[in-house]
C-alpha positions as CSV (number, residue, x, y, z in Angstrom):
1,X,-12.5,3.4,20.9
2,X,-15.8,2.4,19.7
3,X,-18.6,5.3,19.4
4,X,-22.1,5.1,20.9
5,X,-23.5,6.6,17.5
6,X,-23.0,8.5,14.5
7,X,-23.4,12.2,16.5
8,X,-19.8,13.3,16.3
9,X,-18.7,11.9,13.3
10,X,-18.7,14.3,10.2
11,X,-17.2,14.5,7.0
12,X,-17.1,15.8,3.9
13,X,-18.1,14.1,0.7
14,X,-16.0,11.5,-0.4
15,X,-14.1,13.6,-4.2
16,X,-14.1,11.5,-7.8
17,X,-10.6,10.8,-6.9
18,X,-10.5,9.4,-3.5
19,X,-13.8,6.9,-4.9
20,X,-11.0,5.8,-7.6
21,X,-8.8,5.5,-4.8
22,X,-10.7,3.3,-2.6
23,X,-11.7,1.2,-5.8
24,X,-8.4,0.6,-6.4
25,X,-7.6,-0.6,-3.1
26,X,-10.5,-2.8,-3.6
27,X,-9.3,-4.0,-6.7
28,X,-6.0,-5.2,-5.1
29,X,-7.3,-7.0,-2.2
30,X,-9.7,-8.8,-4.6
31,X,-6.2,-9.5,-6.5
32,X,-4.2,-10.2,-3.2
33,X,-7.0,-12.7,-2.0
34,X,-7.6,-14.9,-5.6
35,X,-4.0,-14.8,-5.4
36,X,-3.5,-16.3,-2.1
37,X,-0.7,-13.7,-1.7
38,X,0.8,-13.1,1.8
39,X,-1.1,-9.6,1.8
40,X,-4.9,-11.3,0.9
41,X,-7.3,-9.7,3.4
42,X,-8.1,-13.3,4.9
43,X,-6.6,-16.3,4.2
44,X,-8.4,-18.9,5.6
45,X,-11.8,-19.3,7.3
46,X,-11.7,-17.5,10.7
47,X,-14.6,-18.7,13.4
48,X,-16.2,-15.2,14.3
49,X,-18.9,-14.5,17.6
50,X,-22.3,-16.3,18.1
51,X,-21.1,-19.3,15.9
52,X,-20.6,-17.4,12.9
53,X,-17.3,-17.7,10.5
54,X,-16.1,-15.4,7.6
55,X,-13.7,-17.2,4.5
56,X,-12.0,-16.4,1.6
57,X,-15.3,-16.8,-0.5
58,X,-17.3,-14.6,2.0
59,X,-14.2,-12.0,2.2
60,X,-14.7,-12.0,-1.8
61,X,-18.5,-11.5,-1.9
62,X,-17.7,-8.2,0.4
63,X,-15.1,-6.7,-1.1
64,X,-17.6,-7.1,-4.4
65,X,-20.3,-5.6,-2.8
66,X,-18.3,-2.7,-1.7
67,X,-16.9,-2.5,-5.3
68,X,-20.4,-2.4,-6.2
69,X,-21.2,0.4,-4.1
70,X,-18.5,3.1,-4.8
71,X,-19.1,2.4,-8.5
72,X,-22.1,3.5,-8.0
73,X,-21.7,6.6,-5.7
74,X,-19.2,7.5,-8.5
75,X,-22.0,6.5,-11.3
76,X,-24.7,9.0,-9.9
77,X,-22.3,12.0,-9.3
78,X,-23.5,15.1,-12.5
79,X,-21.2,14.2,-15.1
80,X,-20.9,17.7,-15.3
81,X,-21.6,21.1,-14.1
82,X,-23.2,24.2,-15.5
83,X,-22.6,28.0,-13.9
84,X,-23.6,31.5,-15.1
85,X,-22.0,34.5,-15.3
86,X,-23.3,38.3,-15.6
87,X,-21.6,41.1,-17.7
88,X,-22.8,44.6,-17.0
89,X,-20.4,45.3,-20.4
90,X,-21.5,48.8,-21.4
């Protein structure tokens, strides 16, 4: 079912691993598709609404861009993390 808007969806933020994770998944439909395996994303051009089409070329440029963009959500995550702790050692 489609959603009106965006009010009832939450989440929490995505970890370091499941960004790898979704890379990688990336990474093989980019393989699958310059392949032309039987599990590419798209195949062959497909005519979409209002005239438009989507093919292999277009499917690629997306699944770059997306690439593009977890790299860098995992690129601006702190590489690491301070904390402090107290000692009332007497």
């Amino acid at each position: 079912m489609d959603l009106p808007d965006l009010s009832t969806v939450s989440a929490a933020e995505l970890t370091d691993s499941q960004i790898h994770g979704v890379l990688a998944q990336i990474d093989l439909d980019i393989v699958n598709l310059l392949r032309d395996g039987k599990l590419a994303a798209l195949k062959y051009g497909l005519p979409g609404d209002a005239g438009g089409s989507t093919d292999r070329s277009a499917n690629l440029r997306a699944l770059i861009a997306a690439r593009e963009h977890y790299e860098e959500l995992l690129a601006s995550r702190p590489a690491w993390q301070t904390s402090t702790a107290s000692c009332d050692c007497r």
